[in-house]
N, C-alpha and C positions, 0 to 999 in steps of 0.2 A: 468429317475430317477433310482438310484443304491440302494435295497435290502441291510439291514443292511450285512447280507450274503454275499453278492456279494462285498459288499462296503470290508469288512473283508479280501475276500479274495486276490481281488486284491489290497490292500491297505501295506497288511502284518500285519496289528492291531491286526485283531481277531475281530469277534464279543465282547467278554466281555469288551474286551479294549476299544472299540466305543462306550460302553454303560456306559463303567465310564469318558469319556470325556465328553460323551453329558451331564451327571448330574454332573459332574466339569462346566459345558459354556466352554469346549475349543474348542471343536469340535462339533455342533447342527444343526441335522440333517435338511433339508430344509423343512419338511414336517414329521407330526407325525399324523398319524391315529386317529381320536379322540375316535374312536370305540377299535380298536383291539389293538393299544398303537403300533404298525409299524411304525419303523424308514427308510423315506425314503430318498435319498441322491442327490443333483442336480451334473450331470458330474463333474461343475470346481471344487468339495470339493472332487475329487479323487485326485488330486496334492500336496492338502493340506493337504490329510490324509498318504498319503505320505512322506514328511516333517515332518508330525508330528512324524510317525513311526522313522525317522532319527534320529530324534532331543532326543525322549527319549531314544533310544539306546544309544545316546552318554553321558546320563545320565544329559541332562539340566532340572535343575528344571523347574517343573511348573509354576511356576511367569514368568519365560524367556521365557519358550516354549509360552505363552500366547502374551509377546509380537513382539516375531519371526513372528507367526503368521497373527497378525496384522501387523505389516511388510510388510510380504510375501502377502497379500490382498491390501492393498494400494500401494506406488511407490517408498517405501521405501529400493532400493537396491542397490546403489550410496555405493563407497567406504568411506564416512565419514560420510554413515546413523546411524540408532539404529543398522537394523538387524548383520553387520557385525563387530560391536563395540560389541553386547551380543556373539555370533559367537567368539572373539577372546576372550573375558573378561571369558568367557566358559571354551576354551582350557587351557588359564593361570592359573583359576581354578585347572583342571584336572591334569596340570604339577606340580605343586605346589602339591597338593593332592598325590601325585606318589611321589616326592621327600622327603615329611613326612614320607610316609609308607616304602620307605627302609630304612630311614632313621631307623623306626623302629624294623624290618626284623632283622637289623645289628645288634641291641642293642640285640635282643633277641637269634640269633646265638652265641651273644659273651655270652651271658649267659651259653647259652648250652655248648660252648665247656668248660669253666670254672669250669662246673657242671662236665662235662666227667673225667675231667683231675684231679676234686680234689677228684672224688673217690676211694676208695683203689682198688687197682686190685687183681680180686678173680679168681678161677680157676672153670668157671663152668663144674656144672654137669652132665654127661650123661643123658641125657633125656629117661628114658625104663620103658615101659607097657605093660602088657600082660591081655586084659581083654574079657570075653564074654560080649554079648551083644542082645537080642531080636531082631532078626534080622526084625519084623513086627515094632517094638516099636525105631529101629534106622531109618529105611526107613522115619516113619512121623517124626520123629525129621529133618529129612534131608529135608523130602519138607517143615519144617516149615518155614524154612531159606531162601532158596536157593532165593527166588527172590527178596533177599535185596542184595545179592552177586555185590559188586560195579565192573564196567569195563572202571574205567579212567588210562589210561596205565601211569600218572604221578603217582599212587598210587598203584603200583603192590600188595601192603599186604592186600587193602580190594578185592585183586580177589580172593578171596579164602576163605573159611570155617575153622572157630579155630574150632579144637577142645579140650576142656580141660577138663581132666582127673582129677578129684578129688575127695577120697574116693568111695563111690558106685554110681555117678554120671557121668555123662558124656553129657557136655553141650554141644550146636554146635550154633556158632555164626558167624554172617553175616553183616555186615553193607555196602552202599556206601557215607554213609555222612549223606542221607537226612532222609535216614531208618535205620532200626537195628532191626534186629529179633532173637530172643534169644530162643533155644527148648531144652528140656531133656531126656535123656531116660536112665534108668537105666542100672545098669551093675554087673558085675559079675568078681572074680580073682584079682583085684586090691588093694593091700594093702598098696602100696608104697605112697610116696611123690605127691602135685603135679606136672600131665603136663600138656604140652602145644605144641600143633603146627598148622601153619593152614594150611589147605591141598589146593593146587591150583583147582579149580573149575573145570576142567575134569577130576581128579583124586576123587574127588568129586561125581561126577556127574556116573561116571565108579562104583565107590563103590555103589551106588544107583540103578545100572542096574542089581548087583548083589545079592539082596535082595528084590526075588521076592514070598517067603515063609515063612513060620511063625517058621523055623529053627532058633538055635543060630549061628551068625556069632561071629568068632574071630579077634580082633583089639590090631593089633603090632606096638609101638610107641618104637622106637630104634633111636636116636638120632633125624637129620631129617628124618628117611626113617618112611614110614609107609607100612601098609600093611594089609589088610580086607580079609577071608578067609572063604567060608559058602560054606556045600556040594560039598566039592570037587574043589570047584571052588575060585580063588586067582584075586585079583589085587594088585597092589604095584607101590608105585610112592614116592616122594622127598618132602618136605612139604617147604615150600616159603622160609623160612629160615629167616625171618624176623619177629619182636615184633609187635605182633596185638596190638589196642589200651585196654586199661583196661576198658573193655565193663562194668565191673562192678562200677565203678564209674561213668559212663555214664549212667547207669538203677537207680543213687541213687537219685529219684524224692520223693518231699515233697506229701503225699496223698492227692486225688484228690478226687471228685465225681463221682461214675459208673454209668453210664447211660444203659440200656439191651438196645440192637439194632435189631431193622425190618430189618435182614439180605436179606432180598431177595429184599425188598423194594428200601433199602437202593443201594443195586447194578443195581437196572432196572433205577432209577435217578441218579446214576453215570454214566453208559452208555451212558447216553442221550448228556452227559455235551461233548461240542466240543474243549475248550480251555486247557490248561495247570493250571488252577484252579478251583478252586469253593467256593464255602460259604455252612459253616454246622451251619444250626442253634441248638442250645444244649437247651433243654428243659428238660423233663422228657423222650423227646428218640430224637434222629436223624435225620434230615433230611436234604435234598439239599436245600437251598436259592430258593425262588420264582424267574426263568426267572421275570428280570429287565423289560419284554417286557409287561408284564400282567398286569391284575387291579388292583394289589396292586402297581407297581407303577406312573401307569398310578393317581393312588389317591393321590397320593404325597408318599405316606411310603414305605417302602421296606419289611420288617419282624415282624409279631407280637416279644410281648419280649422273648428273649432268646440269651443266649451268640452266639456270631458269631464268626469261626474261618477259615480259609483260608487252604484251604489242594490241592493238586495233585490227581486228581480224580484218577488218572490212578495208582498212590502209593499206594491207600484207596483200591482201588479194587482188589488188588493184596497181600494183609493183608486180606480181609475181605473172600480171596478163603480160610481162614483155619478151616472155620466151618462155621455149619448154625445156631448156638450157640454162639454170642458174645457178649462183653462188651467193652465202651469205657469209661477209666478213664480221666478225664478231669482232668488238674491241674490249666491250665491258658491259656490265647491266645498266648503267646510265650514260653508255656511250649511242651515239645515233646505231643501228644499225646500216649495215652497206649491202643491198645486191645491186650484182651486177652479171652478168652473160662473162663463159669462162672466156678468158683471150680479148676481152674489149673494155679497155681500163676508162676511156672517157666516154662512157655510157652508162650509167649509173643512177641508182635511188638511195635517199638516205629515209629514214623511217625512225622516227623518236619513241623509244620506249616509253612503257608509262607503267605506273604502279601496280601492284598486286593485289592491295588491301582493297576494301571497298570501298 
């Protein structure tokens, strides 16, 4: 017999995914502990968890997948059975599906370039700033960000840090799609228009190595170039040269309920979690989902009441390093999630939910 564990791993599922099939009936372990709620697993349902793993990769609904399976168990594999008639009806699916969405893609380029071409052509403006800066109070703006900083080389402009220059402000924002962290830190000598640039993540990162005192650094925004300069000591580098998204329309969320968070609590049960998910149940504070293995649901139920939302344990924990002081505003189960430190409204992470099912 194969350890829910064990089953997970050499299956490719995962545990959490083995334990949302087994309370789907797609996949029920041969044997459950009546004591300790242990899912245990007989050999030949390694092939089949196998298979299964396949089969939802290719994105076959669960109604199919259920009957693939019976299929795959019985002698059902003759070319004019079920299995290879759902197998083909699948794929036709999927092409059809693909052939809508360029379909779309095209509709929405031709928009674009439409939009491009019926704008009046302006002659932009040099981009130039000359400002101080707290070099203690730019340092934590920069670790606020930096580990929302995306690295998919299809989207070079979120590998990099905006920063945008506005009156006595100076924001610094990071997104990779799934996060978005937003930090401030005031400034000083700016009296101009605003700017805008995002600086590539080692130039970034170099500007961060050089602020390691509670000195004023000076910050030089000259078209693309930039350039950070404290005690003596400079870096200077090229900034992406490309339009970050309008982070500000992206933070424009309808108010939510703040929940104060058991930060340390909250990270010794994120630690714990072994998959690419988890369940946060929202109450009057925070917590991780009861393991599905315990006596709650060994009782039949899963979580007293409280909103339930689906997060990246490993995204939550990497937000949750920016103080021992947080809050999470809840808006909705498919709204971003918001922490932020009590009392410091433009400091902030946003954090995308993501599904439950497997």
């Amino acid at each position: 017999m194969h350890s829910i564990g064990e089953m997970g791993r050499d299956s490719g599922l995962g545990v959490s995914a083995l334990r949302f099939y087994d309370r789907a009936g797609v996949l029920v372990p041969a044997r459950v502990d009546p004591v300790t709620g242990y899912r245990w697993y007989a050999p030949e349902q390694l092939d089949e968890a196998r298979l299964l793993a396949r089969l939802r990769q290719a994105g076959m609904p669960l109604a199919d997948v259920r009957l693939v399976l019976a299929g795959w168990a019985g002698a059902d594999s003759g070319d004019t059975g079920l299995v290879p008639r759902l197998l083909d009806g699948h794929l036709r699916r999927l092409e059809r599906e693909l052939a809508d969405a360029r379909g779309a893609l095209s509709t929405v380029r031709a928009l674009l370039e439409h939009k491009e071409s019926s704008m009046p052509t302006t002659t932009t403006p040099t981009r130039t700033a000359r400002l101080t800066v707290p070099a203690t109070e730019f340092a934590a703006a920069l670790d606020a960000v930096r580990f929302a900083v995306g690295n998919d080389p299809e989207l070079p402009v979120l590998g990099g840090i905006l920063f945008d220059v506005e009156g006595a402000d100076l924001h610094l924002v990071a997104t990779d799609r799934f996060r978005m962290a937003v930090a401030c830190a005031p400034t000083g000598g700016h009296a101009g228009e605003r700017v805008q640039l995002t600086v590539p993540t080692p130039l970034a990162d170099a500007m961060r190595a050089l602020l390691t005192d509670g000195s004023e650094a000076v910050l030089t925004v000259d078209g693309d170039a930039v350039e950070l300069e404290t005690q003596g000591r400079r870096v200077a580098g090229q900034g992406l040269g490309e339009e970050f998204p309008d982070y500000r329309r992206l933070t424009r969320l309808p108010e939510g309920r703040r929940i104060t968070l058991d930060v340390p609590a909250l990270r010794r049960a994120l630690a714990g979690q072994d998959g690419e998910r988890c369940a946060l149940v929202l109450t009057d504070t925070v917590t991780v989902a009861a393991d599905p293995a315990d006596d709650i649901e060994a009782a039949g139920g899963f979580d007293a009441a409280g909103d339930r939302v689906g997060v990246n344990p490993a995204f939550l924990l990497d937000a949750l390093a920016a103080g021992e002081e947080m809050q999470l505003e809840y808006v909705g189960p498919r709204a971003p999630l918001v922490l932020l430190r009590p009392g410091t409204e433009d400091t902030f992470s946003l954090l995308m939910p993501c599904t439950l099912d497997a």
